[in-house]
C-alpha positions as CSV (number, residue, x, y, z in Angstrom):
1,X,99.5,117.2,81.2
2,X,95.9,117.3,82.1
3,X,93.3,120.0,82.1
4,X,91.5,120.8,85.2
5,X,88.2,123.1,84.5
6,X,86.7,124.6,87.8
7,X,83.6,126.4,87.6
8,X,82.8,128.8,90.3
9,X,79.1,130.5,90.5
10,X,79.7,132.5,93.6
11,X,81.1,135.7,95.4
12,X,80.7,137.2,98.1
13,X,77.4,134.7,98.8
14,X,79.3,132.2,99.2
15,X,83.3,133.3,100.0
16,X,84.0,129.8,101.1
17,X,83.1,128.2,97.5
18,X,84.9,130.6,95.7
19,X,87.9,130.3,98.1
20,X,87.7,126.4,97.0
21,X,87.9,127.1,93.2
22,X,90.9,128.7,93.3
23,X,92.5,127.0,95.9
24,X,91.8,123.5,93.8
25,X,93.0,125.4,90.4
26,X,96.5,126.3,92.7
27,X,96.7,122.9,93.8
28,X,96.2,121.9,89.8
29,X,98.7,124.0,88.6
30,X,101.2,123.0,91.7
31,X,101.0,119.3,90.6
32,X,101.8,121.0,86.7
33,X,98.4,120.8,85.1
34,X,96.9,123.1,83.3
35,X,94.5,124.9,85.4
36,X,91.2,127.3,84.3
37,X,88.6,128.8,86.5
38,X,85.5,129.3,84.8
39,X,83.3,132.0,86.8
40,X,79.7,131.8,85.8
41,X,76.8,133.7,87.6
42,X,77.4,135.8,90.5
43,X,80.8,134.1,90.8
44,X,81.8,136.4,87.7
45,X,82.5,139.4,90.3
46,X,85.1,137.6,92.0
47,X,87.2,138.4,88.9
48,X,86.9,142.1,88.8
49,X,89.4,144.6,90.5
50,X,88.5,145.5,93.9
51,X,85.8,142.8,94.7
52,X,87.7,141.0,96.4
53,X,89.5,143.5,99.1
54,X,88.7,142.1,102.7
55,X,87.5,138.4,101.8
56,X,88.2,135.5,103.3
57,X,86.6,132.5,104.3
58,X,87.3,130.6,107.3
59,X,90.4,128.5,107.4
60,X,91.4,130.3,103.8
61,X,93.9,132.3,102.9
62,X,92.6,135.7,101.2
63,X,90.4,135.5,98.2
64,X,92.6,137.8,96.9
65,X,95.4,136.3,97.3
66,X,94.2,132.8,96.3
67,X,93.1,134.8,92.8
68,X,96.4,136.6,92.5
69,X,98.5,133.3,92.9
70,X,96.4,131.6,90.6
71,X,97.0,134.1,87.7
72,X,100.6,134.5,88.9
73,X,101.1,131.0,88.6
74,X,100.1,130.5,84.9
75,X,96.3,129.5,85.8
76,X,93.2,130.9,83.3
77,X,90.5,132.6,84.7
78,X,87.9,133.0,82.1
79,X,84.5,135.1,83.1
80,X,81.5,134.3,81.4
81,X,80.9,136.4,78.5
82,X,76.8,135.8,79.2
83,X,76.8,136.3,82.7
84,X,79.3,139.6,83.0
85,X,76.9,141.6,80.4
86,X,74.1,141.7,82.5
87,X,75.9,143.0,85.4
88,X,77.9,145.4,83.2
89,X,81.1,144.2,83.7
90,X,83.7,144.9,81.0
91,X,86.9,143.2,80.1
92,X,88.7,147.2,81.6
93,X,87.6,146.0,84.8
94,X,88.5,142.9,85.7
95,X,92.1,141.4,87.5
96,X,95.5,140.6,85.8
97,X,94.8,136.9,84.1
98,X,91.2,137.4,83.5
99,X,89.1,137.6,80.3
100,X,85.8,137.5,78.9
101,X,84.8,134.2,77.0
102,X,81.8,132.6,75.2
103,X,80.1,129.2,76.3
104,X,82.3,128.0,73.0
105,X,85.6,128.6,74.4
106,X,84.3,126.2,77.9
107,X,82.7,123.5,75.7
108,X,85.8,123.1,73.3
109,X,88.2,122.6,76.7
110,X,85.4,120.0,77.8
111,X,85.6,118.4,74.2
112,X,89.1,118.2,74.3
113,X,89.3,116.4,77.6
114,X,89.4,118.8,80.2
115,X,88.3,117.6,83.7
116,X,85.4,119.6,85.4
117,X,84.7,120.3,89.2
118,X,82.1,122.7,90.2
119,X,81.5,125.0,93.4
């Protein structure tokens, strides 16, 4: 099995991009790799309750609902531990499946042979 690391840097910005991470983490998990989205920047809000409510890009299912799935589904969705403290986000806040990581816990899935796309 393969690991498939998607990196996300927008929100609301930019619904369709953050749509596309998580609908290319569903479609890795659905062909039964291991699946992470890494949300980095202003993408890190997509991961917090409530941010989500009403968006949805063109031709997308439900931000939402593409986030939900993904966590339902076994994916990881790890928010940047660098890029949630500035913006005063807490671990309390965020969606079922999420958690706060460090740049080390990224670069040692990259070492160890995960696959990276970016959005």
């Amino acid at each position: 099995m393969g690991h498939v690391l998607v990196n996300n840097t927008r929100g609301k910005d930019d619904v369709e991009r953050a749509s596309l991470s998580f609908l290319v983490g569903n479609v890795a998990l659905n062909s039964g790799q291991e699946a992470t989205v890494l949300l980095t920047i202003e993408g890190v809000w997509v991961a917090t309750n409530g941010y989500n409510d009403g968006l949805q890009a063109n031709g997308f299912d439900p931000l939402s609902d593409l986030v939900q799935k993904f966590a339902a589904n076994g994916g990881h969705i790890w928010v940047c531990g660098a890029c949630a403290k500035p913006r005063g986000i807490t671990q309390e806040q965020l969606v079922d499946g999420a958690q706060i990581v460090g740049a080390a816990t990224a670069v040692e899935a990259l070492v160890n042979g995960a696959q990276s796309l970016s959005f």
